[in-house]
N, C-alpha and C positions, 0 to 999 in steps of 0.2 A: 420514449427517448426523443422525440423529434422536436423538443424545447430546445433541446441541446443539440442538436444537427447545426454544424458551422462553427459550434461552439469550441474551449482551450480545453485538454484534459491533459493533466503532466502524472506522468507515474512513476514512481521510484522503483526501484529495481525492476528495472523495465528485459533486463536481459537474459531472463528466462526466469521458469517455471509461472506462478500465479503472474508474475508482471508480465511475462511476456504474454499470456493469453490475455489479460486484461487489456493491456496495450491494443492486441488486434481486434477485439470486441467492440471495443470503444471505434475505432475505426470504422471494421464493418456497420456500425451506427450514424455512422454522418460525424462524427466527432474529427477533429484536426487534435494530433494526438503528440505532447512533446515527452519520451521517452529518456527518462535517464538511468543511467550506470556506469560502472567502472569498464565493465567491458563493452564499451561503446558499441564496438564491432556486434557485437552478437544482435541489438536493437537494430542496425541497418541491415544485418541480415534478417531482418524480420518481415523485409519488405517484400521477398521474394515470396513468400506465403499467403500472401496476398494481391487480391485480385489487380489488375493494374492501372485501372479507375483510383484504387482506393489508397496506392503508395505512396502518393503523393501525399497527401494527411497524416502519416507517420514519419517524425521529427528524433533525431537522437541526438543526445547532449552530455557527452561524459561528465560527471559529479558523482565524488563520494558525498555522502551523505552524512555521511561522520565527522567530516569538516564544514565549519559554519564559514568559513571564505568561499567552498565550493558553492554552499547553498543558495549566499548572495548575489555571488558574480552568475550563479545560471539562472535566481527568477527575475535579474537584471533582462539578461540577454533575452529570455520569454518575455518578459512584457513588449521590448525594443523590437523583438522581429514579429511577436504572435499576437501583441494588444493585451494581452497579462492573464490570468487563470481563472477560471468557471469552475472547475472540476478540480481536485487534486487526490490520487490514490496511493496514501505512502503503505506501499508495499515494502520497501525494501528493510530486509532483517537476513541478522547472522545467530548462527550456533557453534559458539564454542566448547567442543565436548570435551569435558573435565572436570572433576570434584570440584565443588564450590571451596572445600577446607584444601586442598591442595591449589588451588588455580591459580597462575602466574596472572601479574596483578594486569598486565596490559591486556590479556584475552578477557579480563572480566569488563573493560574498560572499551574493550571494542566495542563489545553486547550492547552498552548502554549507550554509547557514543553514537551506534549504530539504530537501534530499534526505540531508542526514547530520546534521544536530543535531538537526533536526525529528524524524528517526528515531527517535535514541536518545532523547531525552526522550520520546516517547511511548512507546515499548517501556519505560522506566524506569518510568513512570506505572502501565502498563497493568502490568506484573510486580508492582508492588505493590499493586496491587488485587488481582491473581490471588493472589500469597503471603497476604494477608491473611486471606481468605477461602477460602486450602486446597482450591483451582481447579487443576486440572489443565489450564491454558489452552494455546494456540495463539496463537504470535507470527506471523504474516507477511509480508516484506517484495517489496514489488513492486521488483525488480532489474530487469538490462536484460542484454542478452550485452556492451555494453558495460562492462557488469561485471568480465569476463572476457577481454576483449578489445580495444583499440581500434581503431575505422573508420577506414577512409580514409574521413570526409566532412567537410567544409572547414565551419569554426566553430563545433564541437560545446563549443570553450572546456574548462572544466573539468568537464564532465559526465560521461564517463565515467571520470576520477579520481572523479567525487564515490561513481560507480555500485561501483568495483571497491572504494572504503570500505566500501560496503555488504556485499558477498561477504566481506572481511574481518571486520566487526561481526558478521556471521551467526556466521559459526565462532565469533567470541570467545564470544557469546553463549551459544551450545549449550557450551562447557566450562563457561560458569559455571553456566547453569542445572540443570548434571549432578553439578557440586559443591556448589550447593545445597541438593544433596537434594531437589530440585521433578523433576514427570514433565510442567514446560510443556514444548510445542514449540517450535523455530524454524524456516523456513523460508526459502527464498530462491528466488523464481521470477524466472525470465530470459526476457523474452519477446524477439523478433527485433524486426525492423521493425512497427509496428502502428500503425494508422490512427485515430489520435487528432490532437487540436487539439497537440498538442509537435512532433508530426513537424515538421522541415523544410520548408518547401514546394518548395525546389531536390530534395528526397531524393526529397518524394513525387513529383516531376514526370518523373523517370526512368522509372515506370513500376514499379519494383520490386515482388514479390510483399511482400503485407500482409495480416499478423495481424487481426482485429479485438476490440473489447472483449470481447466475449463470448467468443471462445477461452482469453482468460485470466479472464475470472471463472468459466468450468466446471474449470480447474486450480487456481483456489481451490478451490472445493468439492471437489473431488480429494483435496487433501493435508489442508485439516481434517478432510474426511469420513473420514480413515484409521483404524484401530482404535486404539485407546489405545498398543499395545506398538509400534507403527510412525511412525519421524518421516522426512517427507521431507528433507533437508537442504538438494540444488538442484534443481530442478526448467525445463531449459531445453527453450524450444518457439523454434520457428520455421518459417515458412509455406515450403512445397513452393517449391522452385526460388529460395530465398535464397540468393545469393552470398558474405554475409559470412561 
C-alpha cells in the first residue's frame, strides 16, 4: 500500500458495516479517506476509533447514491477540496426484502437505483478524475456471491440481479478501461454471508457461518495494494463451513 500513502480514497456507504471498516483500513494505511453516506453522522463518528494521528485523513460527505445530482455535486466538491480520486470503493447497497412477483415497484427501483446506477455513476465520476489527472487509479466494486449465484433465501427481491449486474459492469469495465489506453484497475470482490445491518434477520437466525467487516476490508487492501502490473478481476471469500 505505500503507492498510495497520501493518496484520495472515496467510499460509498461509508457509514457502517464493510464501508465503514473499509473506510478505517484505508486510513490506517496512509490513505486520506473521503467517506460518504446518508447517515453522515455515523462516518464522523468513525473518527473516534481511531488513532488520533490518523483522524485527520478521514473526510465525511453526505450523498445518496441513488441520486445522480448527489453524485455530481460530492465528486465536485472532492476534486475542489482533495485534488480528485485514486481509489474509489463503491460499497454502498440495499436489500429490500420481499417477493420479487409481489414487490411494490419503488422498493425494486431503490435496489437498482442504489446497487447498479449508484455504481456506475460513481466509477464514471471517479474515471474521470483519474483520466484527467493521468492517475493510474483502482476502481472497486463490493459484489456479493450473489453476484454469481442465486440463494435459496426467501425475499432477497431483485438483489441478486442487481448483484450479478455488477459482475457484468466489472468485465465491461476492464475492456473499456484496456481500450482506453488507461493502466486503472477494476475489481470485483464477492463476499459470502457477512454480519452487517443488510443481512436478513430470518438468514442470520440460522446460525449460518459469517464473514465479518473487517475480512473484507483486509481484501480491499489486498487487491489495491497489488503491484501496478497485477489487477485482480474477482476476488470471492466466504467463511469456513458456508453451504451456499
Amino acid at each position: 500500500m505505500y503507492r498510495w500513502v497520501g493518496k484520495v480514497a472515496v467510499v460509498t456507504g461509508s457509514s457502517s458495516g464493510i464501508g465503514a471498516a473499509t473506510a478505517k483500513a484505508l486510513v490506517k494505511a496512509g490513505m486520506v479517506v473521503v467517506g460518504l453516506a446518508r447517515r453522515v453522522e455515523r462516518v464522523e463518528a468513525l473518527k473516534l476509533e481511531l488513532k488520533q494521528a490518523d483522524r485527520d485523513r478521514l473526510h465525511a460527505i453526505k450523498c445518496d447514491v441513488s441520486k445522480e445530482e448527489n453524485i455530481l455535486e460530492t465528486f465536485k466538491l472532492v476534486e475542489e477540496k482533495f485534488g480528485g480520486v485514486d481509489v474509489l470503493i463503491n460499497n454502498a447497497g440495499i436489500l429490500r426484502e420481499t417477493k420479487l412477483i409481489e414487490a411494490e415497484t419503488e422498493k425494486v427501483r431503490e435496489v437498482i437505483d442504489t446497487n447498479v446506477m449508484g455504481l456506475v455513476l460513481c466509477s464514471r465520476e471517479a474515471f474521470k478524475s483519474m483520466k484527467k489527472r493521468s492517475v493510474d487509479g483502482h476502481i472497486v466494486h463490493i459484489n456479493s456471491i450473489a453476484g454469481h449465484m442465486v440463494p435459496n433465501f426467501p425475499n432477497l427481491n431483485i438483489y441478486p440481479a442487481s448483484k450479478f449486474a455488477v459482475t457484468a459492469i466489472t468485465e465491461t469495465m476492464r475492456h473499456e478501461l484496456r481500450t482506453e489506453g488507461t493502466k486503472v484497475k477494476v475489481t470485483s470482490i464477492s463476499p459470502g454471508s457477512v454480519n452487517t445491518e443488510i443481512m436478513p434477520a430470518d438468514v442470520a437466525a440460522t446460525g449460518m457461518p459469517l464473514l465479518e467487516s473487517d475480512d473484507i476490508a483486509e481484501a480491499v487492501l489486498y487487491v489495491v495494494g497489488t503491484p501496478p502490473r497485477v489487477q485482480v478481476h474477482e476476488l470471492t471469500i466466504k467463511p469456513i463451513g458456508e453451504m451456499i
